[in-house]
C-alpha positions in Angstrom: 113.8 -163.7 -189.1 115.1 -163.6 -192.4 112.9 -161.3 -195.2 111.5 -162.6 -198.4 111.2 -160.1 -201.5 108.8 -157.7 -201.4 105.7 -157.9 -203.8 103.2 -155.3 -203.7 100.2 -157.6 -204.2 101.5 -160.1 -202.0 104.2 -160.4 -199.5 105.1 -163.7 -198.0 107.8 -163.4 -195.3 109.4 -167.1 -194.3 109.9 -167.5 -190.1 113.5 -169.2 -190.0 113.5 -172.4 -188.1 109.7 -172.8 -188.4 109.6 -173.8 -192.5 106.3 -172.1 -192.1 105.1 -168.7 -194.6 103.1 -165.9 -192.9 101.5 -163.9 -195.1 101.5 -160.6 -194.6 98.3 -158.0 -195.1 99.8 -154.6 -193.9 103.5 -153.3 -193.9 103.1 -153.0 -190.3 103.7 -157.1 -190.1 106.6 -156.7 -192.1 110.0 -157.4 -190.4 112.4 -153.9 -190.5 114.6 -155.5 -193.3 111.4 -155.7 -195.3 110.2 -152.2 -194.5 114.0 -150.7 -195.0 113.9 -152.1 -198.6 109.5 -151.8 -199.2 110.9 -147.8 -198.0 114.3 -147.9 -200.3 112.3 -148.8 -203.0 108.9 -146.7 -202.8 111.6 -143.7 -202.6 113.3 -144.8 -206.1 109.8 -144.8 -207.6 109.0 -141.6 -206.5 112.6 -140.0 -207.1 113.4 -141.2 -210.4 111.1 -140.1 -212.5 111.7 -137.0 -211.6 115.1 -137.2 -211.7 115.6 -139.3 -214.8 114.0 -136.4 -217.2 116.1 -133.6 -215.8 119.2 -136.0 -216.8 118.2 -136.3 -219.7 117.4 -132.7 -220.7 120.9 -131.8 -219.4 122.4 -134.3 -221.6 120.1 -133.2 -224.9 121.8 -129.9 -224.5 125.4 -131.2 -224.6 124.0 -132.8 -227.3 122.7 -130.2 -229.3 125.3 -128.2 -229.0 127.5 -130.9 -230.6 125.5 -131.7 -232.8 124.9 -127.5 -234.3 128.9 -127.7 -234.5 129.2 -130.8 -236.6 127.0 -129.0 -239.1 128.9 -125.9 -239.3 131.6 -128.8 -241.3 128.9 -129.7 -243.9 128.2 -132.8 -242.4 124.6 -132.6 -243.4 121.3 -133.6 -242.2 121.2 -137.1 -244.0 124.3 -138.2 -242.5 123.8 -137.1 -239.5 120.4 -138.6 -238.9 121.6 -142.0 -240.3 124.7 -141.9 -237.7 122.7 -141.0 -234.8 119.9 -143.6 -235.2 122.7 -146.3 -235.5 124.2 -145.0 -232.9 121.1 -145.0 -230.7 120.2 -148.1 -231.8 123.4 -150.1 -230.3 122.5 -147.5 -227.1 119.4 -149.1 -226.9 120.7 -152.2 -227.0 121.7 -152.1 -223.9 118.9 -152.5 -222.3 118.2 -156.0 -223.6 119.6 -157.8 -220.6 116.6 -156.2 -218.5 114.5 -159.2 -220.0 111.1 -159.0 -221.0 108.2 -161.0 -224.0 108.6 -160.7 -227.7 105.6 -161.0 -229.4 106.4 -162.0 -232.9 101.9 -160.7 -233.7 102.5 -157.5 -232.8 105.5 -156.4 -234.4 104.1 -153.5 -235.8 103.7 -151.8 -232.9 107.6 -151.3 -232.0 107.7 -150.6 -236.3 104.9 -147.9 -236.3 106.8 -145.9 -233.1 110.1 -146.5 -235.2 108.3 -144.5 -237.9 107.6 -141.8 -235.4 110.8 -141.4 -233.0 112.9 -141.5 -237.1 110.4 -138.8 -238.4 111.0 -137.1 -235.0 114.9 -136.9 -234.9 115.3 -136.2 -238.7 113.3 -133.1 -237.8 115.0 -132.2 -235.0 118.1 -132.1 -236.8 116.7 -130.1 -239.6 115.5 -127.3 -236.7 119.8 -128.0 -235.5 120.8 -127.2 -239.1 119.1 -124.5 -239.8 118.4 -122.4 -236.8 119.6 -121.6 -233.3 120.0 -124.0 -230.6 118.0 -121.4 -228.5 115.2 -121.6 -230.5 114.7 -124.8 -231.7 115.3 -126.6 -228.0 112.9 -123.9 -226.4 110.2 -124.6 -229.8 110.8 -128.3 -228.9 109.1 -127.8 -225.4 105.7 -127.6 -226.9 105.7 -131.7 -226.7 104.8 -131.0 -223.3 101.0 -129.9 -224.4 101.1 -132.3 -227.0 101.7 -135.5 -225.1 98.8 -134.2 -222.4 96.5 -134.1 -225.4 97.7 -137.4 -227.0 97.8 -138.7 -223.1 93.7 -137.9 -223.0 93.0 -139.2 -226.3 95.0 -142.3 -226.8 95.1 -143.6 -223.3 92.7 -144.5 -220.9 93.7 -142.5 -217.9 93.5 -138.7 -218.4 95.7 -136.3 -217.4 94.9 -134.3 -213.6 94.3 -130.8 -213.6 97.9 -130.0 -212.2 99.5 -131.5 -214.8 97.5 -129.6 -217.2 98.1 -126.4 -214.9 101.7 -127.0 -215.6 101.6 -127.6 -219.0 100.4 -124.0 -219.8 102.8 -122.9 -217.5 105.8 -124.4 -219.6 104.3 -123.2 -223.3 103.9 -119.7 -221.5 107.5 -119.8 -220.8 108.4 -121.8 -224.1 107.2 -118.5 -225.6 108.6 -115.9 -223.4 112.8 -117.9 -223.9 111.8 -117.7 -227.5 111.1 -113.9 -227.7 114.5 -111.7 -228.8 114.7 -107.9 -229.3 113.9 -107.5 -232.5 117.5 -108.3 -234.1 116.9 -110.6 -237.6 117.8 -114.1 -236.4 118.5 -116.5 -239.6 115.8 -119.0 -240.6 113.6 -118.3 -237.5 110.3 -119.9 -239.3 111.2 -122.5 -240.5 113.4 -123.4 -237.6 110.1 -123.1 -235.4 108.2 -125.2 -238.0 110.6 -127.7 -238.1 111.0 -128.0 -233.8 107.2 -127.6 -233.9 106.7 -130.8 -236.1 109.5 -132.8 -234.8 107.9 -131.7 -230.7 104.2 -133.4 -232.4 105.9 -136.5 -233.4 108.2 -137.1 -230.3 105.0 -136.6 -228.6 102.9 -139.3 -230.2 106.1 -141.2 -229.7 106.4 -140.8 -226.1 102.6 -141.7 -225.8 102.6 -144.9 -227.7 105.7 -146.3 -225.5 103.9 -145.8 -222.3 100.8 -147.5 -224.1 102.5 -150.7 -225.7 105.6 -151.4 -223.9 104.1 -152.5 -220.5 103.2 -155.5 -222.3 106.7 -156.3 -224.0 108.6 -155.1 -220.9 111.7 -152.4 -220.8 114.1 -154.5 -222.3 112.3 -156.1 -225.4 110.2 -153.2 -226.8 112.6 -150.4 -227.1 115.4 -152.4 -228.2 113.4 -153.7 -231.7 111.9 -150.3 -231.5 115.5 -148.5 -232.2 116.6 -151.6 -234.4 113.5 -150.5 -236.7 114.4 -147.4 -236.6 118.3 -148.1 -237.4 116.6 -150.4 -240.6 114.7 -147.4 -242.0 117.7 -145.6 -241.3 119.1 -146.8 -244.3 116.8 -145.1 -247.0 118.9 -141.6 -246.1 121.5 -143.4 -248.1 120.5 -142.0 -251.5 119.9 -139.2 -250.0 123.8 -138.2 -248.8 125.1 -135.6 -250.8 128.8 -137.3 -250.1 129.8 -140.8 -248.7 130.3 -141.3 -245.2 134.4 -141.6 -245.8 134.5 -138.1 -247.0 133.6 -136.3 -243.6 136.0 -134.4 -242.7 138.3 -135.5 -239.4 138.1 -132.8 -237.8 133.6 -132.7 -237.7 133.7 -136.9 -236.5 134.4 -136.0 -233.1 131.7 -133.2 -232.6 129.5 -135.6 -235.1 130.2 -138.7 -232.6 129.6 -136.8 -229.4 126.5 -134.8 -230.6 125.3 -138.0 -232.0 126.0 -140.1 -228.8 124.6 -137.4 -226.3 121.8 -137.4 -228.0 120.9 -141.0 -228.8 121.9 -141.5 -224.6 119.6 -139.1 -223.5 117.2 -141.0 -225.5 117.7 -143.5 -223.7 117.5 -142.2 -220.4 114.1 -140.4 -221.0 112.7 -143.2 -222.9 112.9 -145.6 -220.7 111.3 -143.7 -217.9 108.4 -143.6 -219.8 108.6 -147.3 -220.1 109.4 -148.0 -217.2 107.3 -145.7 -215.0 104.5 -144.6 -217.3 103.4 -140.6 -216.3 104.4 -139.4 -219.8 103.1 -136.1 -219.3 105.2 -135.5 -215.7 108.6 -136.5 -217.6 108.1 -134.3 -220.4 107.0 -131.0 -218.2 110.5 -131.8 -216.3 112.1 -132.3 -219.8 111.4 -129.0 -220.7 113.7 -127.6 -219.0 116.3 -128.1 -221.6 114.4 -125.0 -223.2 116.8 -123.2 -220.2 119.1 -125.0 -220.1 119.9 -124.4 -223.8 120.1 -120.7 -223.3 122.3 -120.8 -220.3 124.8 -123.0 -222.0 124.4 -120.7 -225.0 125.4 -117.8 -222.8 128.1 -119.4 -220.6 129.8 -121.9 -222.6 128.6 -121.3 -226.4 131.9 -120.3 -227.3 133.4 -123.4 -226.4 131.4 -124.8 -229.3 132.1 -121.8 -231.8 128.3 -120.8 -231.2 127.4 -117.4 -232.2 124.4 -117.2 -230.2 125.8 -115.8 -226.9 126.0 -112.1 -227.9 121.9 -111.0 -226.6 121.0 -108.4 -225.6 119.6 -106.9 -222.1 116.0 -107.0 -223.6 116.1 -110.6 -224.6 117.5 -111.4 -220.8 114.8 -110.3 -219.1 112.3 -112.2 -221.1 113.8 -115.5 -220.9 114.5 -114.8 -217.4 110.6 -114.6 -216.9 110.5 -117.6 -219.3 112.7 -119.3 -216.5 110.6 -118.5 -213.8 107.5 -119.5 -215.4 109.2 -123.1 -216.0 110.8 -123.6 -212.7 106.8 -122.9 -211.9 105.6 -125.4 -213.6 108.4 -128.4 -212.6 107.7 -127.4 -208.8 104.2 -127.9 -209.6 104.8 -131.3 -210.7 107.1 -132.1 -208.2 105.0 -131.0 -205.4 
């Protein structure tokens, strides 16, 4: 018997030899082929969503990292922010072959979340600039919350009480990797301020892509959404305190990489929103990169010339209970 492709609503299996279809109303009539790949792929849709997010958090870290280094050349935050949206633009790009519907009417819809995911990583960057990479990334994880609220207001389908469960779990420990032992760390307020603000409109971003792009399909509305983005990119331009030519050689490549991690983890966790919806799950998973930031801070910082690594006992034990509390709330999900 030879197995037709599976289709959740409907799957029509053809008997060789016979040039007859038997449509099939319970996987128990399916052939094993069938079931093998029905099983293969229920697995990927359970998996990946959950494996997607931690990806990408692993790679925002890299990112970051990068990214803080660059800075330390006087790179700046204008140039930075244009290079990384152009760069995440021809990232995105990627994804056209994946095929989907343009709809020339609703433009504006990829162009408003442009607005948001631009607003987003300018502030991020500023948070980069001016603060520690373990405090901004931790500050960062209060999208979490954010997107569960959004989730409940802007979408139909609310958000279960685990979810929400685990969403105080995560800001608990958000707080708890942030604390320190009382030693003055440099620009601390307006580093949270700027992480805050840049967490509330990667939130509303993340929301608004699992709301609109169902109906453009993965590889149509982020794609224009980045190219949007990579447009309004170019109003920094004024705003560069030197042309792009005088960077210095030695801050492209941390520029490049910091820029490219971070425009490909973009990717990675935007499209599993896109793709599989359950904005609020992805993002509690995402969080992690709140701990991951501070073990790469204290294992490899000095790789990157980063100055954060020197903490003391006090500040161990908290974020070590800030660690708990988020492995917590990702088992939560995951269960």
């Amino acid at each position: 018997m030879r197995c037709a492709r599976y289709s959740p609503r409907a799957a029509t299996v053809s008997a060789s030899g016979q040039g007859q279809a038997v449509r099939c109303s319970s996987p128990s009539n399916f052939p094993l082929c069938t079931k093998v790949t029905l099983a293969f792929h229920r697995a990927v849709d359970q998996v990946l969503p959950k494996l997607l997010p931690l990806l990408a958090a692993l790679l925002y870290v890299v990112g970051a990292l990068l990214a803080k280094r660059a800075s330390e050349f006087g790179v700046g935050i204008w140039r930075t922010a244009f290079i990384a949206n152009l760069i995440a633009a021809a990232i995105f790009a990627l994804l056209l072959p994946l095929g989907g519907t343009f709809h020339p009417p609703l433009l504006w819809q990829p162009a408003l979340v442009a607005v948001f995911f631009l607003l987003g990583q300018f502030l991020n960057f500023l948070a980069l600039q001016h603060g520690d990479v373990s405090v901004a990334t931790p500050v960062m994880g209060l999208k979490i919350i954010l997107v569960a609220v959004f989730t409940t207001l802007l979408l139909t389908s609310g958000v279960s009480l685990k979810l929400w469960v685990a969403a105080g779990l995560s800001s608990v420990a958000i707080a708890l990797l942030n604390r320190t032992d009382g030693t003055p760390r440099h620009h601390v307020g307006r580093t949270i301020l700027y992480a805050g603000s840049s967490a509330t409109m990667f939130a509303i971003f993340d929301v608004l892509v699992q709301k609109w792009s169902p109906a453009w399909g993965l590889g149509r509305f982020l794609p224009v959404m980045l190219g949007f983005t990579a447009l309004f990119s170019f109003v920094f331009v004024p705003f560069f305190h030197a042309p792009l030519r005088e960077i210095s050689r030695a801050a492209w490549p941390w520029l490049l990489g910091g820029c490219g991690f971070i425009g490909l983890q973009s990717v990675v966790f935007v499209s599993t929103i896109a793709q599989f919806g359950a904005a609020t799950t992805a993002n509690v998973i995402y969080s992690s990169r709140g701990l991951w930031s501070v073990l790469a801070v204290w294992i490899v910082g000095h790789w990157f010339a980063n100055r954060e690594q020197h903490l003391g006992a006090t500040v161990l034990r908290w974020r070590l209970a800030g660690a708990v509390l988020m492995m917590a709330a990702i088992a939560l999900v995951l269960a």
